[in-house]
N, C-alpha and C positions, 0 to 999 in steps of 0.2 A: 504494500500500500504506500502509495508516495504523501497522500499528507498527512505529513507525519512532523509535529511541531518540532523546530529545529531547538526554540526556546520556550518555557514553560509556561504557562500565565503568571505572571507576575503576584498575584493577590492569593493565589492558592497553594504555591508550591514550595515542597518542605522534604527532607529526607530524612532518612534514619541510618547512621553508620555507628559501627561500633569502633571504639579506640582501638584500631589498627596494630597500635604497637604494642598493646598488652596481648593481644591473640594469639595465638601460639602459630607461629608460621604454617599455611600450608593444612590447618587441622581442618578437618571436616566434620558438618553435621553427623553427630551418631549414626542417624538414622538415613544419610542421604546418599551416603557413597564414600568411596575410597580416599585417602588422602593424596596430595599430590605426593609423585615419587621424590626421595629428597635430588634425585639427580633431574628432575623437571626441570628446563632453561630460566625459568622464572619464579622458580619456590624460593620463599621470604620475600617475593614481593609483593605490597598488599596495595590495594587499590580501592578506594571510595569511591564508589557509582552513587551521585547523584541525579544522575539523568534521567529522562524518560525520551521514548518515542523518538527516532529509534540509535541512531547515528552515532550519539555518545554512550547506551547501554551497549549496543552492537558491542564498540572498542573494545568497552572492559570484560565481555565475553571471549574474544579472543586474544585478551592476554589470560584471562583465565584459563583459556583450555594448553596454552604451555605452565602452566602449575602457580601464576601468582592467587594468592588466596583476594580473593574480591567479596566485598559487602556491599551488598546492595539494599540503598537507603532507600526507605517507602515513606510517605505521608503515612499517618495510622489509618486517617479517614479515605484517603483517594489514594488507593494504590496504582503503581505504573499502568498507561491505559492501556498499554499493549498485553495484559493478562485479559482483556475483554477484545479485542481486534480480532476479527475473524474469527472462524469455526470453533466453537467447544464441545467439549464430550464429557457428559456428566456433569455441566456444569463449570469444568475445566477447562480456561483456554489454551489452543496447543501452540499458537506460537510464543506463547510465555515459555514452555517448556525447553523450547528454542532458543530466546534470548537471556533467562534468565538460566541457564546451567552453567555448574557452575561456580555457584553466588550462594552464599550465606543470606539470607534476608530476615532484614531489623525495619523496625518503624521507628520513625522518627519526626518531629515537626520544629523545624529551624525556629518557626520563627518563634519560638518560645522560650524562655531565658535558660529554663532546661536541657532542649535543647542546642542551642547553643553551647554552651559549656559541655555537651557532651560530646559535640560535633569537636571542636579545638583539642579535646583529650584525644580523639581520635586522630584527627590528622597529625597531634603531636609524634604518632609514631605511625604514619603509612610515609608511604612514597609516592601514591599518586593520589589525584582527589580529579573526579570526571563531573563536571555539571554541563548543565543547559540551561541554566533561568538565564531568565533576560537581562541584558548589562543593567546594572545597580542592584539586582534582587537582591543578591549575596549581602553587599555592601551593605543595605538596608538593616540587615538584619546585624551589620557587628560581625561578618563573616568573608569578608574580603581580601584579597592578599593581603593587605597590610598587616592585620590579624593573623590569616593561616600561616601566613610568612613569618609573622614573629612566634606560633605556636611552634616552626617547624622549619626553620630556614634551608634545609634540603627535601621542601617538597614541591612536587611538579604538579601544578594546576592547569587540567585541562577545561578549557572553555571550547564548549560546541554552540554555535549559533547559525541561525540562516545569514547574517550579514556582519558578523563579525562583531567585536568589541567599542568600533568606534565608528564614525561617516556616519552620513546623514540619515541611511536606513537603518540603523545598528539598533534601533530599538521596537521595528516592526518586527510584530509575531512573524520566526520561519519556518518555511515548511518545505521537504522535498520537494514537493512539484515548483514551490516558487524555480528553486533553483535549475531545475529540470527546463526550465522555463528561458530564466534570465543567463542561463549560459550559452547558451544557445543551442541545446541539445534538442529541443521541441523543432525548434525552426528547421534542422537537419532532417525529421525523421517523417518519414509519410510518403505519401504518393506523391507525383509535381502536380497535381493538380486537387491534391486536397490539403484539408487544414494540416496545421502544426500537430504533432502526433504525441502524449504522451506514453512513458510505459508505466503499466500495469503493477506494477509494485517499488518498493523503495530504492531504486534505483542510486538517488542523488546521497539519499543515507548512507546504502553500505558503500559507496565509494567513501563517504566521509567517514566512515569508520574506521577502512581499511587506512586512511590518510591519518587519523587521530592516534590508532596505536603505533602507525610509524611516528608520528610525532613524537609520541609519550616516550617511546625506545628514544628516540634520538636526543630528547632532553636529558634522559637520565644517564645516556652517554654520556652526553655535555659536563654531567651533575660529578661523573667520574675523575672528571677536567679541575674542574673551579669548585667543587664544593657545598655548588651550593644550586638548589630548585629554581624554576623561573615558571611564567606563564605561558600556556602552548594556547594561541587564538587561532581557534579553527573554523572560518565562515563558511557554509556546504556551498554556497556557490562557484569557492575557489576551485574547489579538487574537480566540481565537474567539468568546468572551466578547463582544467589541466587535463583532463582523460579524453578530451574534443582535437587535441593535436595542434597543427600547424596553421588554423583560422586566423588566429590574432596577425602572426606576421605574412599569412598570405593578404590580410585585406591590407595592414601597413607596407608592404613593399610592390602591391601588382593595385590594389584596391578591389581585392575578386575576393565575393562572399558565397560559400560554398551556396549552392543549392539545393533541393528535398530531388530525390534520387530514387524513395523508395528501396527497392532491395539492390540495385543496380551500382555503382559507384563511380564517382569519376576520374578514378584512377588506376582503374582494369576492366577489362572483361573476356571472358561472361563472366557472370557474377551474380547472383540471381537462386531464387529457388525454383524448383521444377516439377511439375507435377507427372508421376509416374504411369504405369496401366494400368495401376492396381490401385489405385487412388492415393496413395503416399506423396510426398512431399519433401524431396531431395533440395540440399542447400548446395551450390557449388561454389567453388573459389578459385580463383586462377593468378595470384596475388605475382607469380611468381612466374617467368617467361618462359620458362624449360616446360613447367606443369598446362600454360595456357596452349603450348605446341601437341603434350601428351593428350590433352581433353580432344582436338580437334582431330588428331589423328583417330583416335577414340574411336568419335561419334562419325565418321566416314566423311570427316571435310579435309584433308590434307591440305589441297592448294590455297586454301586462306592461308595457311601460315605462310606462301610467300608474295604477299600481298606487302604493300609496304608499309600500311598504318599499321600492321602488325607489331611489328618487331618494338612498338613502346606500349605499356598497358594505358597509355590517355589516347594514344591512337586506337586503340581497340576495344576501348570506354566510346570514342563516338561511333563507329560501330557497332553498339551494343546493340541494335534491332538482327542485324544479320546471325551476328555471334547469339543470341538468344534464341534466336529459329534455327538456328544448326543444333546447338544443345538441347534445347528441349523438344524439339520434334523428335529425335532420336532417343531421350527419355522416355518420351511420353510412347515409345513400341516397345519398352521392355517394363517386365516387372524392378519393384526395388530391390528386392534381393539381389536379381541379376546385373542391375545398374554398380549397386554399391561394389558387390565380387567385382565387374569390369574394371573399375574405376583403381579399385585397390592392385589389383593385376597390373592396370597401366602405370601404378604409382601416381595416381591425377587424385586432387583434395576430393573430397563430398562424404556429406553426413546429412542422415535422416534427421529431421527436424521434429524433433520428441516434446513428445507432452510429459508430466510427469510418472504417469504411469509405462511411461518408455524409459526413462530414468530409472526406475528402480527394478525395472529388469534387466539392463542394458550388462553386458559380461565388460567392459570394461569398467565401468564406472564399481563394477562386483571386483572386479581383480583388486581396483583402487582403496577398494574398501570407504567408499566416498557416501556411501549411505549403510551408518551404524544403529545396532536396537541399545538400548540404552532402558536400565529398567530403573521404574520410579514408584515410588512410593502411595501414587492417585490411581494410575492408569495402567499399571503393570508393567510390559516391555513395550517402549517406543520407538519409533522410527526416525531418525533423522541425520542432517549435514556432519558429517565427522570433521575433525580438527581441520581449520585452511590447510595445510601445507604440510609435510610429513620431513621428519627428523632424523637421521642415522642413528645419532647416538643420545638427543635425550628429546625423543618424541613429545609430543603433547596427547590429553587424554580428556575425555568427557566424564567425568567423575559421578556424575548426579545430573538430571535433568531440573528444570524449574520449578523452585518450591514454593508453598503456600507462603501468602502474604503476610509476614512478622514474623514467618517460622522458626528464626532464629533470634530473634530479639533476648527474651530473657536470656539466653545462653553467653550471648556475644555481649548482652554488660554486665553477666557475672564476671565473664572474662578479663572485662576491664577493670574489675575491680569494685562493684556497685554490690549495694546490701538488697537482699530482699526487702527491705525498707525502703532505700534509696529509690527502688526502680517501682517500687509500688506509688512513692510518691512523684516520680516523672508521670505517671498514670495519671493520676489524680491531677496534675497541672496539666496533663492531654498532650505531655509533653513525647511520647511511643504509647 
């Protein structure tokens, strides 16, 4: 789902963390799942997820699954809305199970004097601290770098927003789709003769996420350096912005603004998907000028290839009506079975264009181990996305999938050191 608030509302938003540094590195809920290994790339380091929705929880999910121990801070009253975003069962939403593994989860409400002061014990000893409210929320509250900074002067504050910390938008609610929007990735995508196209799910988030944990790594490199934390400002429109290529200096040095293309591109061809005899739906690629040679030999056109727009993939981009009638006519007489075998034979790109239920049968993505069951304590064994990126030697792991909302609260401030008095009277001030 792309809208997905970049920043929080400002009048409601509150978390719940436990004092990071009294928590025993890496410990897991009793009940939840296995501890990190101590040889995990990132065990002892603890991370404060303040965020919601989805971009800055994404982040701290996948430092989580190489082994830092992560707390994820909830309001008491409005927990993350992404526990209610799409399909439940029982009751249960499952892509919480998804972003929230993982995560310890405590409740918490900033802006209360309680917690605040429990919030500062905590980041006294983490290493990272993840939000999303809107520039000032924090502040508002007595909880700003200035503050976290002098709780903790080697910690890394990560701020996720739709437009960043500062400029003239920095304080409009953001959201995925804005950015999906304003980067110019809408304007690329569709047919040439229809509207701006977005996609279907959070697209502009987990780019930002994937950008946030590189972040967070590269500050606490830094932190290696000098000693000491700084702030990592992450606006989602940048990274999508970054993942679009070469636009900016093509319109600054030619003044050429890419055009909507559809599946076609203008920088090869064929290039396009293709519909089979059997009703299937083959993606092909030709990125590559040896592979656009093997496609044509392929499909029984030889003599294009000594044509002379050939021999550049923008010469064979304005061509694409020809190069798409040769290819797909000659798709469209075989089955995909027999397409895809041909293809692999000739050593020429193409992949079947799966829906999800093609995904989780597909034998490679089974060899990859790219879709794991994960068993949970609601729903029994679950299905889903296995660690990003796979490790020789100290792997990452899915430990627990996402737990109920506060499920770890009493545990994580005994841990810090709180009396069953104390945490009865944070209760009583509505303070978790």
């Amino acid at each position: 789902m792309t809208d997905t608030p970049a920043s929080a509302p400002d009048a409601s938003a509150s978390a719940a963390s436990v004092p990071a540094g009294s928590v025993p590195a890496a410990s897991a809920p009793a009940d939840s799942g296995a501890a990190a290994p101590p040889q995990a790339p990132l065990a002892g380091l603890r991370v404060l997820d303040l965020a919601t929705l989805f971009a800055g929880p994404l982040a701290a999910t996948m430092l989580g699954d190489f082994g830092a121990e992560v707390v994820k801070v909830e309001h008491p009253a409005k927990p993350d809305p992404s526990r209610g975003h799409g399909p439940a069962k029982d009751g249960v939403g499952l892509w919480w199970k998804l972003l929230g593994r993982n995560k310890k989860n405590v409740t918490l409400d900033l802006s209360t004097p309680g917690g605040r002061d429990v919030l500062l014990r905590l980041a006294a000893g983490s290493d990272v601290v993840i939000e999303n409210f809107r520039p000032g929320t924090l502040e508002k509250w007595g909880l700003g770098w200035a503050e976290l900074s002098a709780a903790n002067p080697r910690l890394v504050l990560a701020r996720v927003t739709g437009f960043g910390q500062f400029g003239p938008y920095s304080r409009r609610p953001g959201f995925g789709t804005l950015a999906e929007a304003m980067s110019g990735f809408a304007a690329v995508t569709g047919e040439p003769d229809g509207p701006p196209t977005l996609p279907p799910f959070g697209l502009a988030d987990s780019v930002a996420a994937l950008s946030t944990a590189y972040a967070v790594m590269t500050a606490l490199a830094g932190r290696e350096r000098t000693g000491r934390g700084q702030v990592v400002d992450m606006a989602i429109i940048e990274p999508m912005l970054t993942v679009l290529g070469p636009q900016p200096i093509w319109y600054d040095q030619l003044g050429y603004v890419q055009p909507r293309t559809g599946n076609r591109s203008t920088n090869n061809a064929p290039r396009n998907t293709y519909r089979t005899a059997d009703g299937r739906w083959l993606a092909v690629s030709t990125s590559a000028q040896s592979v656009a040679e093997r496609v044509m030999r392929l499909v029984g056109r030889p003599e294009l290839i000594d044509e002379p727009w050939f021999g550049t993939g923008a010469g064979r981009a304005r061509h694409a009506d020809e190069l798409d009638g040769a290819v797909g006519g000659w798709i469209a007489r075989h089955d995909a079975a027999t397409v895809v075998a041909a293809f692999d034979k000739a050593q020429a790109a193409v992949a079947p264009v799966y829906d999800v239920r093609d995904v989780m049968a597909d034998e490679q993505y089974r060899a990859l181990g790219s879709i794991t069951e994960v068993e949970d304590e609601e729903l029994g064994t679950v299905k889903m996305q296995n660690v990003l990126f796979r490790l020789s030697e100290t792997p990452g792991a899915i430990r627990w999938a996402g737990r109920p909302h506060g499920a770890d609260t009493d545990a994580v401030l005994a841990e810090l050191g709180l009396t069953g008095a104390e945490i009865a009277g944070l209760r009583d001030e509505g303070a978790v």
